[in-house]
Each structure stands twice: as C-alpha cells, then as structure tokens.
C-alpha positions as CSV (number, residue, x, y, z in Angstrom):
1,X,-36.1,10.4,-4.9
2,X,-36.8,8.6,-1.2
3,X,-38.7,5.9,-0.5
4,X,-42.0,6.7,1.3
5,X,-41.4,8.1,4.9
6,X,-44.7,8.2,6.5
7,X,-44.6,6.6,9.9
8,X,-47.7,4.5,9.8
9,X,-46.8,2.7,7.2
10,X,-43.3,1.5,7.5
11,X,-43.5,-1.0,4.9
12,X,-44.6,1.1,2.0
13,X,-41.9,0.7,-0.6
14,X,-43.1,3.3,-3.2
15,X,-40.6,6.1,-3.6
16,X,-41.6,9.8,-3.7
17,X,-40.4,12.3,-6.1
18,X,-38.9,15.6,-4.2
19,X,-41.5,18.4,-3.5
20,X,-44.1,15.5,-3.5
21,X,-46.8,15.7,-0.3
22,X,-47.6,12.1,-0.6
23,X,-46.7,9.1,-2.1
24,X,-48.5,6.5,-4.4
25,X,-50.3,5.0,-1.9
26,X,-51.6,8.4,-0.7
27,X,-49.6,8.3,2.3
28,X,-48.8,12.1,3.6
29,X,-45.0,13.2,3.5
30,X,-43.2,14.9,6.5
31,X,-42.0,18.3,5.6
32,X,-38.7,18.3,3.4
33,X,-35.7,18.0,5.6
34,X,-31.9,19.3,5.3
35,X,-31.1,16.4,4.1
36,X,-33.5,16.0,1.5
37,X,-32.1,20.0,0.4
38,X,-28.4,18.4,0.4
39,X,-29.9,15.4,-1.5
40,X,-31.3,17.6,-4.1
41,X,-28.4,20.0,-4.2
42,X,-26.0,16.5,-5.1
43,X,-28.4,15.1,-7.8
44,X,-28.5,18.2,-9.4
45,X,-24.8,17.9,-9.5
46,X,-25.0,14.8,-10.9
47,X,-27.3,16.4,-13.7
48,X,-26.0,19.2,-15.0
49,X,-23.6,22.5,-14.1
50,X,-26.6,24.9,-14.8
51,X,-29.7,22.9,-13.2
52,X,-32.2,24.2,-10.7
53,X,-34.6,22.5,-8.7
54,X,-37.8,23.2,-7.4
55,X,-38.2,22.4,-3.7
56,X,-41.2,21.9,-2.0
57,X,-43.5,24.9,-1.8
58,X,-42.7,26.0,1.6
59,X,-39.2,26.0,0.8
60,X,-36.6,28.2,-1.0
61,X,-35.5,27.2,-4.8
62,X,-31.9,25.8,-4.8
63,X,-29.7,26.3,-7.6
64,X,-27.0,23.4,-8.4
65,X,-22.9,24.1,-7.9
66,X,-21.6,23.9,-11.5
67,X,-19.0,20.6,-11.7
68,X,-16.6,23.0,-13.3
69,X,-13.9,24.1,-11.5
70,X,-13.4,28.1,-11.6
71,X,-10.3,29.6,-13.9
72,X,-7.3,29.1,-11.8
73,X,-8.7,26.6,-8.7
74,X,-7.0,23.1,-8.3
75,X,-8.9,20.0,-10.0
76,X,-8.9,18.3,-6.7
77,X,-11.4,20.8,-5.5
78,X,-14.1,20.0,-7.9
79,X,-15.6,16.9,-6.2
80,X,-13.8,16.4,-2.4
81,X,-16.0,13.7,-1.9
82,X,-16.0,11.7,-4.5
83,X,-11.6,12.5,-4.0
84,X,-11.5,11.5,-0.8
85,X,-13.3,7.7,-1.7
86,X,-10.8,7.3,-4.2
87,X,-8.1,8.1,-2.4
88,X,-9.1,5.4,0.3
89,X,-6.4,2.5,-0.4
90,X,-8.6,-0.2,-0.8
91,X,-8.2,-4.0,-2.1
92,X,-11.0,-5.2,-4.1
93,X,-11.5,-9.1,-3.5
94,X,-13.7,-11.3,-5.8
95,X,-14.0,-14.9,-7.1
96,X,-14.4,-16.6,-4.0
97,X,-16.6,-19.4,-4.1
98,X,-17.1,-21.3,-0.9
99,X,-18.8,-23.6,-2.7
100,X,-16.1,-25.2,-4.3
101,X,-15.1,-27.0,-1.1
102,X,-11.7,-29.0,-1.3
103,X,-11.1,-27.8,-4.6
104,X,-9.3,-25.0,-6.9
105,X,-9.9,-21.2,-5.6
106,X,-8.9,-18.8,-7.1
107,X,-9.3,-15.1,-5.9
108,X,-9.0,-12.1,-8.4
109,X,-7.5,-9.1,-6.2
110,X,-8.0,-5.1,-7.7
111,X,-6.5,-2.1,-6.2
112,X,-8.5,0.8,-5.9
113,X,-7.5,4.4,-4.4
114,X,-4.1,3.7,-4.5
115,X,-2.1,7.3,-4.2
116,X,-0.4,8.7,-7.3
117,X,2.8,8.9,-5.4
118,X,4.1,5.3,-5.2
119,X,5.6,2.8,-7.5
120,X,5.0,2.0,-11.3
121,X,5.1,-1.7,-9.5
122,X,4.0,-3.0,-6.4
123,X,4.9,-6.3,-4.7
124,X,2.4,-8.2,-3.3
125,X,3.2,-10.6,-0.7
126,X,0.2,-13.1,0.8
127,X,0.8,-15.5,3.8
128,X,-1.6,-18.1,4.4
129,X,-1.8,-22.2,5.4
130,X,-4.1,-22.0,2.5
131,X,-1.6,-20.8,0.2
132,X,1.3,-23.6,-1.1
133,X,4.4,-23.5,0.3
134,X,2.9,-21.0,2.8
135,X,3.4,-17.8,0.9
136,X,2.9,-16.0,-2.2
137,X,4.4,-13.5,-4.2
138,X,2.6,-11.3,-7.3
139,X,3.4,-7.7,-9.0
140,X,0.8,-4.9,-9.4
141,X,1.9,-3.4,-12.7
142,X,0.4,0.0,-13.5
143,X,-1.1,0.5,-17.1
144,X,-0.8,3.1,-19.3
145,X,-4.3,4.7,-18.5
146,X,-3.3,5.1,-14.8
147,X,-5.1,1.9,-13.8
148,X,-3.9,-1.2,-11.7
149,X,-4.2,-4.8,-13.8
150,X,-5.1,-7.4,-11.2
151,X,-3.2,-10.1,-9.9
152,X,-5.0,-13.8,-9.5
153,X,-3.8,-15.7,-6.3
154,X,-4.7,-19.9,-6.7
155,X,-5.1,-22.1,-3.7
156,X,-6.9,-25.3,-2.9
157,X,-8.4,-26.2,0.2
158,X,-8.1,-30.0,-0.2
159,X,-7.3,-32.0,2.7
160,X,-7.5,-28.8,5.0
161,X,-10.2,-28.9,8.3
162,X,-13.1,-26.8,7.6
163,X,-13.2,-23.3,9.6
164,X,-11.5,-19.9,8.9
165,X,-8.4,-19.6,7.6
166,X,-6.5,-16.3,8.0
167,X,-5.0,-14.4,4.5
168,X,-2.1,-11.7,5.4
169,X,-1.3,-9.6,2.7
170,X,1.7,-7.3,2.4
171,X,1.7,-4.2,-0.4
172,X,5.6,-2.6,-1.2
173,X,5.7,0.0,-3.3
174,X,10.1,0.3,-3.9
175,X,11.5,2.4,-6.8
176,X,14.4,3.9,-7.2
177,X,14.0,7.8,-6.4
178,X,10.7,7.4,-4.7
179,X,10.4,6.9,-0.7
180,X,9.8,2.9,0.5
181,X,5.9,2.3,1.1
182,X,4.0,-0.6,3.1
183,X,0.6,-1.0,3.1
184,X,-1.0,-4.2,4.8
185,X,-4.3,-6.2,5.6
186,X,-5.7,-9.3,6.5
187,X,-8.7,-10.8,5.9
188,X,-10.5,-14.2,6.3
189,X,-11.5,-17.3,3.9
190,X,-13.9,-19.6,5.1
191,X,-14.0,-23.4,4.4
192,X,-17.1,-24.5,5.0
193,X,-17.7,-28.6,5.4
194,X,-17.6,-30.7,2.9
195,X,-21.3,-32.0,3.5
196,X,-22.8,-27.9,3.4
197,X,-25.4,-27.4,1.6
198,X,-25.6,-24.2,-0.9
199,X,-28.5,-22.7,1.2
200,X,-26.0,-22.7,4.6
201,X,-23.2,-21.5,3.1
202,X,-24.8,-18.2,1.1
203,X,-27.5,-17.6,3.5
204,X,-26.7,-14.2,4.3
205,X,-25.9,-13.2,1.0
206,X,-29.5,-12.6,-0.5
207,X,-30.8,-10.2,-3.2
208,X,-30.8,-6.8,-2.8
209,X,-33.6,-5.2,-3.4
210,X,-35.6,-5.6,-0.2
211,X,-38.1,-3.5,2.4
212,X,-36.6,-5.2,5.2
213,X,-32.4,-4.5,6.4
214,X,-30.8,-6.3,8.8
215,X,-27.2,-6.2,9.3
216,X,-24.9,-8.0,11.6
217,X,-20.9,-5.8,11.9
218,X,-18.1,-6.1,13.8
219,X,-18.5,-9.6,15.6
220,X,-22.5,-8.9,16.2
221,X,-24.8,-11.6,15.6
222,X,-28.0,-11.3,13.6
223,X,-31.1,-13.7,14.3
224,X,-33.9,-13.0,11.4
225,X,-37.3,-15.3,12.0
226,X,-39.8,-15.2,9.5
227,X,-43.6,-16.2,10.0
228,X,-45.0,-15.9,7.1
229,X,-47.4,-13.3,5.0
230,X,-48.1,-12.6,1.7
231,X,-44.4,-11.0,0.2
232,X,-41.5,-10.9,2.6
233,X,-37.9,-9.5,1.2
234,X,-35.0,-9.3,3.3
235,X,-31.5,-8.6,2.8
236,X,-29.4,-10.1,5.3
237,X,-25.6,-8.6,5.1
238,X,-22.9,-9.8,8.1
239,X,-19.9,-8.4,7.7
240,X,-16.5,-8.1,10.0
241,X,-16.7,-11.3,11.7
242,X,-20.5,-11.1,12.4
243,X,-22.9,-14.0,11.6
244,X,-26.6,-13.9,10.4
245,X,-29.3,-16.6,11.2
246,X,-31.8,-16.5,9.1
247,X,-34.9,-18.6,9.8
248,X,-38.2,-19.4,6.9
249,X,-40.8,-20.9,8.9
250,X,-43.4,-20.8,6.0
251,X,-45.6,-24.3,6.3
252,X,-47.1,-23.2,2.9
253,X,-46.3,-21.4,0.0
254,X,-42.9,-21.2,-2.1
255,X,-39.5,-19.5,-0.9
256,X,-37.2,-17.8,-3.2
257,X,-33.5,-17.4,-2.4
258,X,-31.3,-14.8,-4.5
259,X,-27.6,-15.1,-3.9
260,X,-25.1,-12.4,-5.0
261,X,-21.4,-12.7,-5.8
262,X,-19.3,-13.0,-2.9
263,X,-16.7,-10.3,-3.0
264,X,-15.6,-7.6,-0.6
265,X,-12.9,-4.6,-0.1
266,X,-10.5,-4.7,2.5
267,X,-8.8,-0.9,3.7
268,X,-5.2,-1.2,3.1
269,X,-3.3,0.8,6.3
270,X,-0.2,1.9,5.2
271,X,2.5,1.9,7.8
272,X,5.6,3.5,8.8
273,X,9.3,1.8,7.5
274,X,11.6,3.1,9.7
275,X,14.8,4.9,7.8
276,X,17.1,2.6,8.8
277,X,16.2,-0.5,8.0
278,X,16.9,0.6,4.7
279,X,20.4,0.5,5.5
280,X,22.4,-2.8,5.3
281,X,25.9,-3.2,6.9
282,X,26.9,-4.4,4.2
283,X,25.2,-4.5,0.8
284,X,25.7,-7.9,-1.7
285,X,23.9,-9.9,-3.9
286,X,26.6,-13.2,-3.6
287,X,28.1,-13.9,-0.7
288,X,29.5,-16.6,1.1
289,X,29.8,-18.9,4.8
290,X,32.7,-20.5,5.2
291,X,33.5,-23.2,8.0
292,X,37.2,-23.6,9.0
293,X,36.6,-27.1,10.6
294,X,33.5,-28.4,9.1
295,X,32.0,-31.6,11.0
296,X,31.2,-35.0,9.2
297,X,28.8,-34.5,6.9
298,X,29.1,-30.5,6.6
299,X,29.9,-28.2,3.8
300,X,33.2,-26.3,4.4
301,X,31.9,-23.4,1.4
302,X,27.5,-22.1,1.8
303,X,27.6,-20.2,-1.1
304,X,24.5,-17.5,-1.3
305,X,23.4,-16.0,-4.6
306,X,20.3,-13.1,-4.2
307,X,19.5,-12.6,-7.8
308,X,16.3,-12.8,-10.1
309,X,18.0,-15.0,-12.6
310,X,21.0,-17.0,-11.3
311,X,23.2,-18.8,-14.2
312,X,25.1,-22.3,-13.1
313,X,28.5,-22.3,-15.1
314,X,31.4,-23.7,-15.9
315,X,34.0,-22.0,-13.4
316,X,36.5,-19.4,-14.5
317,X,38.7,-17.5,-13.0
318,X,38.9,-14.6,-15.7
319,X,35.9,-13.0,-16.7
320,X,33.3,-16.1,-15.5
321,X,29.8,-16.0,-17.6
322,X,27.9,-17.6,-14.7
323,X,27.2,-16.8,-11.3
324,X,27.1,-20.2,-9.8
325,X,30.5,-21.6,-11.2
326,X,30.6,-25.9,-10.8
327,X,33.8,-27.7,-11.0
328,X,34.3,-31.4,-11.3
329,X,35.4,-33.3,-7.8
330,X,37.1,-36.1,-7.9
331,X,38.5,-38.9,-5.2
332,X,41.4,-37.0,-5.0
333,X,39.7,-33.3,-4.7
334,X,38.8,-30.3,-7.2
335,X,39.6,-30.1,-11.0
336,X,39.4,-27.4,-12.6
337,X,40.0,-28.6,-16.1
338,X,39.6,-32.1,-17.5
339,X,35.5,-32.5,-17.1
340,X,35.2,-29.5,-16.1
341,X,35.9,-27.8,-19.6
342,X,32.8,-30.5,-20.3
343,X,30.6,-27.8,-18.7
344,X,28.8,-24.5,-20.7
345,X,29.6,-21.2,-19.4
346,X,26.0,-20.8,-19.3
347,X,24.2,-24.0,-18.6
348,X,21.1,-23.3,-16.9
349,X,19.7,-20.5,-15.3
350,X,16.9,-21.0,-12.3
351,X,14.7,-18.4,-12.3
352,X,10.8,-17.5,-9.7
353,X,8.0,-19.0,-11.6
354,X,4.4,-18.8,-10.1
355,X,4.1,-20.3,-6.9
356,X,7.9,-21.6,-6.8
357,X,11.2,-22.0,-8.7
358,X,12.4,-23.5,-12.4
359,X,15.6,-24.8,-14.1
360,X,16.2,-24.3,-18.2
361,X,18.4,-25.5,-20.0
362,X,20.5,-23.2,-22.4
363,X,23.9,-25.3,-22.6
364,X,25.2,-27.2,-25.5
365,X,26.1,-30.1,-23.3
366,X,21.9,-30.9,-21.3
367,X,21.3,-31.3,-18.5
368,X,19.3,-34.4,-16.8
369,X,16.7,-33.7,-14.3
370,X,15.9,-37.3,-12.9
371,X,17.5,-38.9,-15.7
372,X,15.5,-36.8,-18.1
373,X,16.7,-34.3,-20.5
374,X,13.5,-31.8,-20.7
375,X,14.7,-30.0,-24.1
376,X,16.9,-27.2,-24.7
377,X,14.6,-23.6,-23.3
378,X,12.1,-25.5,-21.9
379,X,11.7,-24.2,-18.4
380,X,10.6,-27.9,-15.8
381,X,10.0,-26.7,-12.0
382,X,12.0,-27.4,-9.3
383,X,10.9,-29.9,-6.3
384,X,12.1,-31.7,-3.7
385,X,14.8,-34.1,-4.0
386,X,15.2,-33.6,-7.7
387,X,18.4,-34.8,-9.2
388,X,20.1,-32.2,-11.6
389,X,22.9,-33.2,-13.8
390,X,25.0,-31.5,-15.5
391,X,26.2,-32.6,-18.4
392,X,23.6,-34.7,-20.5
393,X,26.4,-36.4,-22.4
394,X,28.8,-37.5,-19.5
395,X,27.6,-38.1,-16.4
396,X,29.2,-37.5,-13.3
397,X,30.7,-34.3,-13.8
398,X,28.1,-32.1,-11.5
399,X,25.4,-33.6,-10.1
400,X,23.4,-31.8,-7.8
401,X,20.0,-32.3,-5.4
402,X,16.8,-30.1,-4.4
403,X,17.2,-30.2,-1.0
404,X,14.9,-27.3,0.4
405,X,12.0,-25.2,-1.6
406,X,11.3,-22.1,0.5
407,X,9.1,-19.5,-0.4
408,X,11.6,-17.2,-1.1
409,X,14.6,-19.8,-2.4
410,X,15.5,-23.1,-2.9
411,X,19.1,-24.7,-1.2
412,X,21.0,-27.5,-3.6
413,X,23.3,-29.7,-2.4
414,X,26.0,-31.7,-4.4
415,X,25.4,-35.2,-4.1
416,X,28.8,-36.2,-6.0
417,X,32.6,-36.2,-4.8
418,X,32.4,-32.7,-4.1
419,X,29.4,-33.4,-1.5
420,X,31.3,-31.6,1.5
421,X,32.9,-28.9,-0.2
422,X,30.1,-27.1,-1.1
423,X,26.4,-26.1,-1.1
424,X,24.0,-23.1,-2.7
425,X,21.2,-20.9,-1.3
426,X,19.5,-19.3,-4.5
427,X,17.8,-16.7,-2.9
428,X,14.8,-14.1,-4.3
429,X,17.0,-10.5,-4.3
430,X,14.6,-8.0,-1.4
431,X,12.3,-10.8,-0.6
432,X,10.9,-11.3,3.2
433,X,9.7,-15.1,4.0
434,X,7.6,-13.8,6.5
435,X,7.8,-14.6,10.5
436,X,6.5,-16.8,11.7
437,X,7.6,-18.8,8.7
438,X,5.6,-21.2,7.2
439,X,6.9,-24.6,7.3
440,X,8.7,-25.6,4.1
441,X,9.7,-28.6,2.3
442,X,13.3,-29.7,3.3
443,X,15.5,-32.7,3.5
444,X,17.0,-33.2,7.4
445,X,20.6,-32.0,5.5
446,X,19.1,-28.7,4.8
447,X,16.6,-28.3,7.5
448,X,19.6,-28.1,9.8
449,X,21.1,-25.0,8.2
450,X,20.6,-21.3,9.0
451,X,17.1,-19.8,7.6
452,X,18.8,-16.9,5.4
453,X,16.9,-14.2,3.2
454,X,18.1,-11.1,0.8
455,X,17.0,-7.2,1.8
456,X,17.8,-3.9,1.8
457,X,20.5,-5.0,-0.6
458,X,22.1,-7.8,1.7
459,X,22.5,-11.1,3.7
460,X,20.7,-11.7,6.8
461,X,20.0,-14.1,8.7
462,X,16.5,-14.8,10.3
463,X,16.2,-16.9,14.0
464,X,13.0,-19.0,13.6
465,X,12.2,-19.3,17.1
466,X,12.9,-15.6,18.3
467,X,12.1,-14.2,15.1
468,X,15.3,-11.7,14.9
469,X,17.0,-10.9,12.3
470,X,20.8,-10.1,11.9
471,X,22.6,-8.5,9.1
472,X,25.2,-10.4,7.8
473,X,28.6,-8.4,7.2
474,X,32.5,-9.6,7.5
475,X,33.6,-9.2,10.8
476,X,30.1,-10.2,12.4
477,X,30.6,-12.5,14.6
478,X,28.2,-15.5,13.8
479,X,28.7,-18.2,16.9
480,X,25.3,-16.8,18.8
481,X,23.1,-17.5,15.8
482,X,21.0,-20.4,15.3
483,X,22.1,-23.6,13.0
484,X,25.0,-21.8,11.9
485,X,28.0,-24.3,12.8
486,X,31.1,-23.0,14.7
487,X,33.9,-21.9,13.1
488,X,32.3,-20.1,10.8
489,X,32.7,-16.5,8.9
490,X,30.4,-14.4,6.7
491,X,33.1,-13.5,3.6
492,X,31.6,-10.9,1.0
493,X,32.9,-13.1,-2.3
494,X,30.8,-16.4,-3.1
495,X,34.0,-17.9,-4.3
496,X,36.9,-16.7,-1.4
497,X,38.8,-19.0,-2.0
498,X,39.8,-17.5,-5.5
499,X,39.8,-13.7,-6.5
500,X,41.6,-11.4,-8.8
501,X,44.0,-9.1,-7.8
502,X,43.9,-6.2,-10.8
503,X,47.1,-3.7,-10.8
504,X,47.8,-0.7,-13.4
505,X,46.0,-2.8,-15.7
506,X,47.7,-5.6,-15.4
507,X,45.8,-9.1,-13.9
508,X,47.2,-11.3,-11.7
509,X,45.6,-14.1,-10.8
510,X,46.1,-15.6,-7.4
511,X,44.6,-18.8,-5.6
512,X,44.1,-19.3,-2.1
513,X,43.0,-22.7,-0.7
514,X,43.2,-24.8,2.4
515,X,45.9,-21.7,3.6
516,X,48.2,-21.8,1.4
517,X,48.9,-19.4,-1.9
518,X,49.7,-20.8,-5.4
519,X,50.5,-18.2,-8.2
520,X,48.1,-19.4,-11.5
C-alpha cells in the first residue's frame, strides 16, 4: 500500500491499495510507477515464495522471487538487502533520559551487524568528562545463539555545566588466532539546564504517525510554525547535530505532545592497526625501574605488575605464591624473616571491578583498610589515600597507601620504613588510558611519576604532553622521557635485585643488593 498521491490534495492521508485508481476520498491515482512494481515485487516476497500479484490493468502481472535459495547457491544470496543492513556495524544506544538532569544515567549499548569474523569478546573502551575517572571499560560477550548481550555504561551529570558533552567509544576485538580489529565512534550526550522544562528538552521527538515531515540533518536547522486548523500532526526528527524549532501558536483549542524514547544507532568505522604495533620490544607482564641514585624522597625500586589479578605476598625466594612479594623494613633496612614470616603467601589479591579497582582479603593473618578489617573474601574498593595493612594482628609489618587511581591502574606507595625503597604500579594487562588522558586522582608523590600503561604484551611509557609513547625494553635508554628521574634503568624482573640461577637441575640461589653478591 501508499498513501494517496494525488497532487491536489497533498494532505490526504488515506492509503491506496495497489492497482487502485483512486483513493477513499475519491481522489484519482497517477499511473503505477517502477517503483510501485519494485514495491509489489518486495511485498510479495515478504508474503510468500509462490505469490503473484495483480498490477494495475494497464500493466503486466508480476510473479514474486521465491525466498528459497536454489540447490547449490550460497545462503547469503537469498536476501542481499536485508545482508547488507545487517552487516552494517552499528551500536544501538538507548536509556538516555535528559530529563534526569544532575542525576544517575545510565545508557544500555547493543551491537548490531557486527561481522562473524571477530572475537567471542569484545572490549569496549568509552572516554568521556561524563564518565568517572574519565574512562570506562566493559566486555561484549557473545551468546550461544550468535547474539551480543549488552553492556550498561553509568554516569551522573551532577555538578557538570549544562551543554554537550562528547562520548568516544573504542570497540577491540583480540583473540588468539584471529587478526586484531578496531572499530570506533563518537557521539554526543546533552545536559540540558537544570531549570528545562520537559516540553524544551523533547520537543523534537514527537509521535510518529503524522501527514506532515520535517527533518533537520547534519548541522541544518529546522524552524516549524504552526497557525492553527482543525488537526495538525507533525513529526519533527533533528538528527546529526541539527536542531528543530518547533512553534504552537494556537490561541484556542488543546495541544497534544507525544514523546518517544530517545535512542539512536551510531555506524561503527572500523580502522586499520598497523602490523607492527603488535610487536613489543620486549614482551612482560612484571617488570621493574630502578634508580641508582634516588633523590630525597624517591623510590630506588618502581615495581610494575600488568596482570588481571595481582596477589600481594609474603616474599620468597624459592617458588614465591604472590606476585607482589612485601617484606618487613626496619630502621636498620630489609628483613626478610622475623615479621616477615608474619605475612600469608597469598594475602590479598586486587583485582578491575566496575568503574575502578578492589582489595580482598584471603590471608589468615587480615588485613586493615583504614583501621578496618572488611572480612575474609569480601571484596572493599580501592580509593585515594587508603591505608592498607597488612597484617590484621600485628601492625607495622606492611603498611601501604592508595596513592593514584587511574583508569587503567592504581600506584601504592609504602608509607612504613621501607617508604624509599620501593613502590607498585598495578596495571590492567593490554589496556590503553587513552590520550589525551583524563585527569586522575593522585597524591603530589605519585603525580610526579611517569604515566605508564601495558600493551601488545609490554611496558610503555606514555608522554602526557606530546602524547608519544615508548616501549620500554633493557637497554632503552630512559633519560629523554618525562618524570622519569635520572639514573634510571628499565630491568625485565620486578624483583632484580634477587633471581635464581637454575643449573643441571640444581638451584642456586644468589642475592644481589646495593652491588654487592651474597651466596643464600
């Protein structure tokens, strides 16, 4: 069916069955068209494999295409339309609610199109001053039926300045065996006043079924001024930056306003990732900075850990059980036994939760956070300045401070006797901050240190103010890049200082420190 096309009557909103001369209303039809043969050709599609329609008089009879693919032809033949929507990349966008002005958003995001050939799970990454912490990080996870399950993204737009507010999204699809994939978009959220009224901020998003269209795209502005009459629809739609006026000058009679749900698709573009940035000099997940001649105040060990759960230990030198490995300092310097044996081989573990990072408890010992013990296995987030202790029992032993939450790590420094010897970047294994990096919370004792991140399986380290990024390998030389101190080297063990040297099956442990070589 069509609606009536006669060109007298431009309003008419009956619709007119094919082969028809005239509508309803008795108004005469033009002669059927190509397009109105195409049209009929797709509804009887849409109808049935063995359907034929009757045209007008005056022209042929059209028999439908069967749906049915013949013996032997590809499937992806059968409808190359309806194929080639669904292989468009899109990301389906809903729950927004302008409305809701300085409070909780959250935005449900849906991918549809997505190609067959990419990862069982994608990473979604989302940069935005709306966002906390600046950035966001979610998983796509495919289900068994083929389909994607969507991800919720949170966000509050309390205390922010009305006006549009820019959303970058990054989509990697990484598996093993399967070629790297990026697909990106951007779109914007707007937060309207805190004064607006519900008729200013939905305005142009009005009912649908209307006799009048007007459409404001790609930065265009639509002005719509009504005068009046007896029935009046009109669906205003601005979309791409364009903006819709829509004036009611009615001095009698009543006006209803129908508003839709606000939600949109945004075309993912997939772009190229050049082969070797793949490729990391040299490829770690713990690592280590070590300064020579550390200044006042300085750490003479940065240890960096990449990993999705890292475990803080008691340290061992033969077959450790955690990866962050905490001895007791005293006045006179490190001990590796007395309170140190005080320590779990698996205390806690810190681990991405949500919108940030967490601490639990798994030790037989505690831990305190702020004085607090929060219970054995019960996961408390991370923030700045918390104090972690470790043990419950005796104090002292470790204690160690939040000092930066990033949003891809978190950086603790020791706040006991072993406060210069040594600090830790916990870092998300393959994870991007994004540049230009939002800012972060930090005390002035972390803010000063390198910005560092984990990818293509290593250590690099990212200039905030140029933006480049170097890969971190022994033998680079690191006195050109920012905040690191001089003095400095990159070693490819967290813990240089000790290692084990393993010969014909024999171990024999050795310990280096300060330059000189003791025999264990």
């Amino acid at each position: 069916m069509k609606k009536c096309s006669n060109a007298q009557h431009p309003h008419c909103t009956y619709w007119v069955m094919p082969g028809e001369q005239a509508c309803e209303g008795g108004h005469a039809q033009a002669e059927p068209s190509s397009y109105d043969l195409l049209s009929a050709v797709r509804s009887a599609r849409a109808a049935g494999p063995a359907t034929t329609l009757a045209a007008a008089p005056t022209a042929p009879t059209v028999t439908a295409i069967p749906l049915t693919p013949a013996a032997g032809a590809p499937s992806h033949y059968a409808r190359p339309l309806q194929r080639a929507q669904s292989e468009r990349p899109q990301l389906h966008i809903s729950g927004f609610d302008p409305r809701a002005a300085g409070g909780r958003q959250t935005l449900k995001m849906e991918l549809r199109g997505m190609p067959d050939a990419c990862a069982p799970q994608l990473t979604l990454q989302l940069q935005s001053d709306l966002i906390p912490d600046g950035a966001a990080r979610q998983q796509f996870v495919r289900a068994t039926n083929g389909e994607w399950r969507p991800v919720f993204v949170e966000f509050s737009s309390r205390g922010k300045e009305h006006g549009q507010y820019q959303i970058s999204i990054d989509l990697l699809s990484q598996h093993a065996g399967m070629a790297a994939r990026k697909w990106v978009c951007t779109f914007v959220i707007l937060v309207p006043r805190l004064d607006a009224t519900l008729t200013e901020i939905h305005r142009i998003f009005l009912s649908t079924h209307k006799n009048v269209r007007v459409m404001a795209d790609d930065a265009s502005i639509a002005r719509v001024s009504a005068q009046g009459g007896d029935s009046l629809d009109i669906d205003v739609t601005a979309r791409n930056a364009g903006i819709a006026h829509l004036d009611l000058n009615t001095p009698a009679g009543k006006v209803d306003l129908g508003f839709s749900t606000i939600a949109w698709d945004e075309d993912l573009i997939e772009i190229d990732i050049p082969v070797t940035s793949a490729v990391h000099p040299h490829a770690s997940r713990a690592a280590s900075m070590v300064n020579a001649a550390p200044e006042s105040g300085a750490q003479r060990q940065i240890r960096l850990f990449a990993m999705e759960e890292c475990v803080l230990g008691r340290f061992e030198l033969v077959d450790p059980e955690s990866d962050i490995m905490l001895t007791h300092y005293t006045a006179d310097g490190q001990d590796t036994n007395g309170l140190t044996r005080r320590l779990s081989g698996r205390h806690a573990v810190i681990r991405r939760c949500g919108q940030g990072f967490e601490i639990e408890d798994v030790s037989r010992y505690g831990i305190l956070l702020d004085g607090v013990w929060p219970g054995k296995h019960k996961p408390t987030t991370l923030r700045l300045g918390m104090r972690i202790e470790l043990s419950a029992s005796i104090k002292g032993i470790v204690v160690l401070s939040v000092s930066a939450t990033m949003p891809h790590g978190v950086i603790l420094h020791r706040i006991d006797q072993g406060a210069n010897a040594e600090c830790f970047y916990v870092l998300m294994p393959e994870t991007h901050p994004g540049y230009p990096l939002k800012s972060f919370a930090a005390a002035p004792h972390a803010a000063a240190l390198p910005l560092l991140l984990h990818r293509d399986g290593g250590f690099w380290h990212l200039d905030q103010l140029t933006g480049k990024e170097t890969a971190l390998a022994p033998g680079v030389s690191l006195e050109k890049l920012s905040r690191i101190p001089r003095h400095s080297r990159f070693a490819s063990d967290p813990y240089p200082e000790h290692w084990i040297i393993r010969t014909g099956g024999t171990d024999m442990h050795s310990t280096v420190a300060a330059g000189d070589m003791h025999t264990a």
